[in-house]
C-alpha positions as CSV (number, residue, x, y, z in Angstrom):
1,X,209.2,134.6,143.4
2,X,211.9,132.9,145.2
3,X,214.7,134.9,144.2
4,X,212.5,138.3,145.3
5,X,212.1,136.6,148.7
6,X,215.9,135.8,148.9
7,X,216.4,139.3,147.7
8,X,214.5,140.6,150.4
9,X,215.6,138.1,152.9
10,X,219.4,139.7,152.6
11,X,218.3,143.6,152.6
12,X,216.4,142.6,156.1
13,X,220.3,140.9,156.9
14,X,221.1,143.4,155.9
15,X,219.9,146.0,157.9
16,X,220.0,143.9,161.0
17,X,223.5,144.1,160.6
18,X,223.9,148.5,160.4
19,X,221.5,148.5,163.1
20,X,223.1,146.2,165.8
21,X,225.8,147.7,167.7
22,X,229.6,146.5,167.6
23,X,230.8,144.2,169.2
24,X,233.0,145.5,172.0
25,X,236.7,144.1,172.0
26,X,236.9,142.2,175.1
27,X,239.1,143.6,177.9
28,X,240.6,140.8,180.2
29,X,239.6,140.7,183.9
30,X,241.8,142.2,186.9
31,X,242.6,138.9,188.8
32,X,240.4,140.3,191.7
33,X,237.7,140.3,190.3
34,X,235.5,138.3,191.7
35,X,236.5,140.0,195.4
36,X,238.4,142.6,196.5
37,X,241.3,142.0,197.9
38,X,243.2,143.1,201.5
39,X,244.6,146.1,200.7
40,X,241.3,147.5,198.9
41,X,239.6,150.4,202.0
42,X,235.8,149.2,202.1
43,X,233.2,152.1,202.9
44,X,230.3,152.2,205.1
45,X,228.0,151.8,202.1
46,X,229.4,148.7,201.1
47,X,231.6,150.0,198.3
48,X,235.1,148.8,197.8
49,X,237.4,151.0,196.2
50,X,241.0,150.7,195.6
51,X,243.3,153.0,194.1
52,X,245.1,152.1,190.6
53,X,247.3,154.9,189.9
54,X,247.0,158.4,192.1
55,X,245.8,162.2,190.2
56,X,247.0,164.7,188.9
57,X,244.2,167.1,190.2
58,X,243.2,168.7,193.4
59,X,239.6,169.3,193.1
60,X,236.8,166.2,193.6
61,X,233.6,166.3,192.5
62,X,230.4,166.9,193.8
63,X,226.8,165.4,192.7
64,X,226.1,168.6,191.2
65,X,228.8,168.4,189.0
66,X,229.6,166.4,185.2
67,X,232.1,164.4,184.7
68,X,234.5,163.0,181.9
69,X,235.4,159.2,182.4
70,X,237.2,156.3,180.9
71,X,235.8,152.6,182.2
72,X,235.6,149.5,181.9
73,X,233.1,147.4,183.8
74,X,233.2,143.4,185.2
75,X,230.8,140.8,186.2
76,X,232.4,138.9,189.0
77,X,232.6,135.8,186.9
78,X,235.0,138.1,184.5
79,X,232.7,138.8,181.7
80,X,233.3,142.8,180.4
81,X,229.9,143.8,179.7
82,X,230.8,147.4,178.9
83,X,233.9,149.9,178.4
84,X,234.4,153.1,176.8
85,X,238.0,152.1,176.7
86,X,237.0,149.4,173.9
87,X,234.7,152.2,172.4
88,X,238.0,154.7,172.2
89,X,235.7,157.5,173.6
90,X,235.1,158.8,177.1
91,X,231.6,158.7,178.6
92,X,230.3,162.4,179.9
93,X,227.3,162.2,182.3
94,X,226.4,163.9,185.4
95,X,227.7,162.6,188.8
96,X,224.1,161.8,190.0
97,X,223.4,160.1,187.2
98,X,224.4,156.8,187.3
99,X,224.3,154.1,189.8
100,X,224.8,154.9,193.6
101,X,228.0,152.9,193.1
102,X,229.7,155.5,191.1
103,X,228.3,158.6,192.7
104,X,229.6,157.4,195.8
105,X,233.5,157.1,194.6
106,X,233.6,159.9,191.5
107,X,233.3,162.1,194.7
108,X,236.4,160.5,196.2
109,X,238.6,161.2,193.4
110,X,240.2,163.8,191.3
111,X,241.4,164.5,188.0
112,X,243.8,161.9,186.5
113,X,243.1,159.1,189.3
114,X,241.9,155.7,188.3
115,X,240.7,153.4,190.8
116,X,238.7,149.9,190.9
117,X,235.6,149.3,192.6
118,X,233.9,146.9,193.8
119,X,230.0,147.5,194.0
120,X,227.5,145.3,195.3
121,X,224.6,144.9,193.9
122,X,222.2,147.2,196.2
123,X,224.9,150.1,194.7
124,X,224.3,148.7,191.0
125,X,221.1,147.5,189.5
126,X,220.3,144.7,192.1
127,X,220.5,141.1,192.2
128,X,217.6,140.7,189.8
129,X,217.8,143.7,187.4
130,X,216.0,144.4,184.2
131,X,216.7,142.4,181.2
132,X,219.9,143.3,178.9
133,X,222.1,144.4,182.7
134,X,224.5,143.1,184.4
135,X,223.3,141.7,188.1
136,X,225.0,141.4,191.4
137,X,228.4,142.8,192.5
138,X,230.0,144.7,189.6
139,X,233.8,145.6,189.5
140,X,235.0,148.9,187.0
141,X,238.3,150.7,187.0
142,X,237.6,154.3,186.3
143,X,239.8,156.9,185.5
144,X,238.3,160.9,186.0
145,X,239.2,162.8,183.1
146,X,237.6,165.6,183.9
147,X,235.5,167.4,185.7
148,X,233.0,170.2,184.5
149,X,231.4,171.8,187.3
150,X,227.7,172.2,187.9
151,X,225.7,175.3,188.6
152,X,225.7,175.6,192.8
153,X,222.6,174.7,194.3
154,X,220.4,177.4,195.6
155,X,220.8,178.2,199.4
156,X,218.7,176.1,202.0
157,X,215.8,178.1,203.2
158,X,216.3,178.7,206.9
159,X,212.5,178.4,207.6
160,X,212.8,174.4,206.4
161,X,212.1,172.5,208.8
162,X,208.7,174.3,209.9
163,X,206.9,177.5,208.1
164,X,207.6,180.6,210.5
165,X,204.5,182.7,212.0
166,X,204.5,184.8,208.9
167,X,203.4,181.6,206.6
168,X,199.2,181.2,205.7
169,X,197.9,178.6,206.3
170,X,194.9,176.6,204.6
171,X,192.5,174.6,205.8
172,X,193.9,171.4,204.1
173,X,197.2,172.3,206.0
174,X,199.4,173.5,203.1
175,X,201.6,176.7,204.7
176,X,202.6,179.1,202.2
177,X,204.5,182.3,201.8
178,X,204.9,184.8,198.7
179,X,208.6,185.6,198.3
180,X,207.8,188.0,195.7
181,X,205.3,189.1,193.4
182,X,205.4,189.4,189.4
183,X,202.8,191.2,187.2
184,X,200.6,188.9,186.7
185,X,197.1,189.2,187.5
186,X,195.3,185.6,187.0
187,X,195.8,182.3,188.8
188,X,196.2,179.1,187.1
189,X,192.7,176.7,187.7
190,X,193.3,173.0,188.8
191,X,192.8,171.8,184.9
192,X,195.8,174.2,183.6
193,X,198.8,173.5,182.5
194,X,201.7,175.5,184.1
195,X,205.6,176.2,183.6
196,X,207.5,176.4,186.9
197,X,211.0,176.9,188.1
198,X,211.4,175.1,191.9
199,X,213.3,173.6,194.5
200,X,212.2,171.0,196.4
201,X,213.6,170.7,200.3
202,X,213.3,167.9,203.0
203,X,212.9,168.9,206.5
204,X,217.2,168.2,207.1
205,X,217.5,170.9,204.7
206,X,218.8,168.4,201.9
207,X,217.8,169.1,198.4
208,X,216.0,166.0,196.6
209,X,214.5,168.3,193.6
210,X,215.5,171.2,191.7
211,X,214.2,172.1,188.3
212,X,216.5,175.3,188.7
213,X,219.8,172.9,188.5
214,X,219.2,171.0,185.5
215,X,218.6,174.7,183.8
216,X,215.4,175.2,182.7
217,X,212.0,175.7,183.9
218,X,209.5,172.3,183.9
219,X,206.0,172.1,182.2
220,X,203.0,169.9,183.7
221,X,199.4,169.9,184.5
222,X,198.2,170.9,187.8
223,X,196.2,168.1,188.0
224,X,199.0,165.6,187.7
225,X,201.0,166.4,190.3
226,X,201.3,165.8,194.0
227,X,198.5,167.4,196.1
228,X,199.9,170.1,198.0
229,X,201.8,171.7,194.4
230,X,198.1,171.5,192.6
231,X,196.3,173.5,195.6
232,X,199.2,175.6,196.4
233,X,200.4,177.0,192.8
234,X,196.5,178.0,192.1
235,X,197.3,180.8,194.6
236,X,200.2,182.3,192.8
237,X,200.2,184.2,189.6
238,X,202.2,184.7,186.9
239,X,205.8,185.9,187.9
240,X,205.4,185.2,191.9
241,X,207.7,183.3,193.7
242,X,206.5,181.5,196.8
243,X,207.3,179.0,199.7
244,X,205.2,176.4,200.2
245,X,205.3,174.0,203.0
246,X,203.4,170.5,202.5
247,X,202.6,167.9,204.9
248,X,203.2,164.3,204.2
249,X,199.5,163.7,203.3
250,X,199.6,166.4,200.5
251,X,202.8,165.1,198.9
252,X,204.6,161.8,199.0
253,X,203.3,160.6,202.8
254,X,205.0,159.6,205.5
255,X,206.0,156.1,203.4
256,X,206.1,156.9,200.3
257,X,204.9,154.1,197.9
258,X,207.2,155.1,195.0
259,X,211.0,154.1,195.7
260,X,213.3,157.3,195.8
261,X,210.4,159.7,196.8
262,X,210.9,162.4,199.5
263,X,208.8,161.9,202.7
264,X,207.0,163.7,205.5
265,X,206.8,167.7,205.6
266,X,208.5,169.2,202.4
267,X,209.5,172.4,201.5
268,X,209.6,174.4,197.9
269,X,210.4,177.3,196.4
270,X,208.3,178.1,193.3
271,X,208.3,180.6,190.6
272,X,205.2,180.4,188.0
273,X,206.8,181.8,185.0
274,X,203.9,180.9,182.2
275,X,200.2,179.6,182.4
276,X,200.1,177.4,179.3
């Protein structure tokens, strides 16, 4: 019995072992560290970025696009708590994708540029974050090895900001417009589950949403979304395309509860492409 529980004691070791990742190879601290220093240019955001060595490239990129990247990444007390450089393979992701930090400065450079920045923590994952991160201001020297461009965003309605004379109007306050109609011939009840293509709008004309972007249509029950989409996409049927214009109070209010949510009037454009 007491070999058996040794026995099994080193296959759980074991498998501890496969199953914890590697231990990254430490990769010493810039002497700055901890703060940038003169020469770095500090943005309005609060991000401090300094140049390393300049590009090759001519082209920057834009949150819409994906991006190739070596890093390495710094606590201010000089403790590397990640790097693709000590992985020995480049990190893809799309420029909107990480923390506010880096989609700030990819946009500044260009192919073959490596620069250092400085991000406070507001830019990273705060000064409390979630177990296992890294808190406060972070420092990272990136270099952009490429950049794979993104599909352009569709065109800002010119109706955005208010839904024109030609809009309905129910009595809830929702404004909507058909764009076009498909061959369908049922609409979706509240208790259906739908498959839409949309863009979502804010009154500025600034695009917060779009299900078109990432490349492929999105499934949900019309019960589970926000107030305005479940009333309005029960008018449409199968293959129209509409504009719908939502009030605060139908979507995410005026002060939106949830961080990152759009607020006040907003604007999509919907296609229903299947009733589920």
């Amino acid at each position: 019995m007491k070999q058996m529980k040794t026995r099994m004691a080193a296959i759980k070791a074991a498998r501890a072992a496969q199953a914890a990742p590697a231990k990254l190879a430490g990769i010493p601290a810039p002497e700055d560290v901890g703060a940038p220093p003169a020469d770095a240019t500090k943005h309005k955001s609060g991000l401090v970025t300094k140049v390393l060595k300049k590009g090759t490239g001519d082209k920057k990129p834009t949150e819409h696009d994906k991006v190739s990247v070596h890093y390495t990444g710094w606590m201010k007390d000089g403790k590397m708590f990640d790097s693709s450089v000590a992985r020995k393979r480049p990190a893809s992701f799309g420029v909107k994708g990480v923390i506010a930090g880096w989609t700030e400065a990819l946009q500044m450079m260009v192919v073959g540029e490596k620069r250092r920045l400085w991000i406070p923590g507001k830019l990273a994952y705060g000064d409390r974050p979630r177990m296992g991160q890294p808190s406060g201001q972070l420092t990272f020297d990136v270099e952009l090895l490429e950049v794979i461009e993104g599909p352009k965003p569709p065109e800002v309605p010119k109706d955005v900001g208010a839904p024109p004379a030609t809009a309905k109007k129910t009595k809830s306050g929702l404004a909507y417009r058909i764009l076009s109609k498909g061959p369908g011939t049922v609409n979706p009840k509240a208790t259906d589950r739908v498959r839409v293509h949309y863009t979502g709008w804010s009154k500025d004309g600034k695009m917060f949403d779009s299900s078109v972007m990432r490349g492929q249509p999105t499934s949900f029950g019309l019960n589970q979304v926000i107030k305005g989409w479940t009333e309005g996409v029960q008018l449409m049927k199968v293959g129209d395309k509409a504009r719908f214009w939502i009030p605060g109070n139908l979507a995410y209010g005026d002060k939106p509860k949830r961080p990152g949510a759009p607020s006040g009037q907003l604007t999509f454009d919907i296609e229903l492409v299947q009733i589920l």
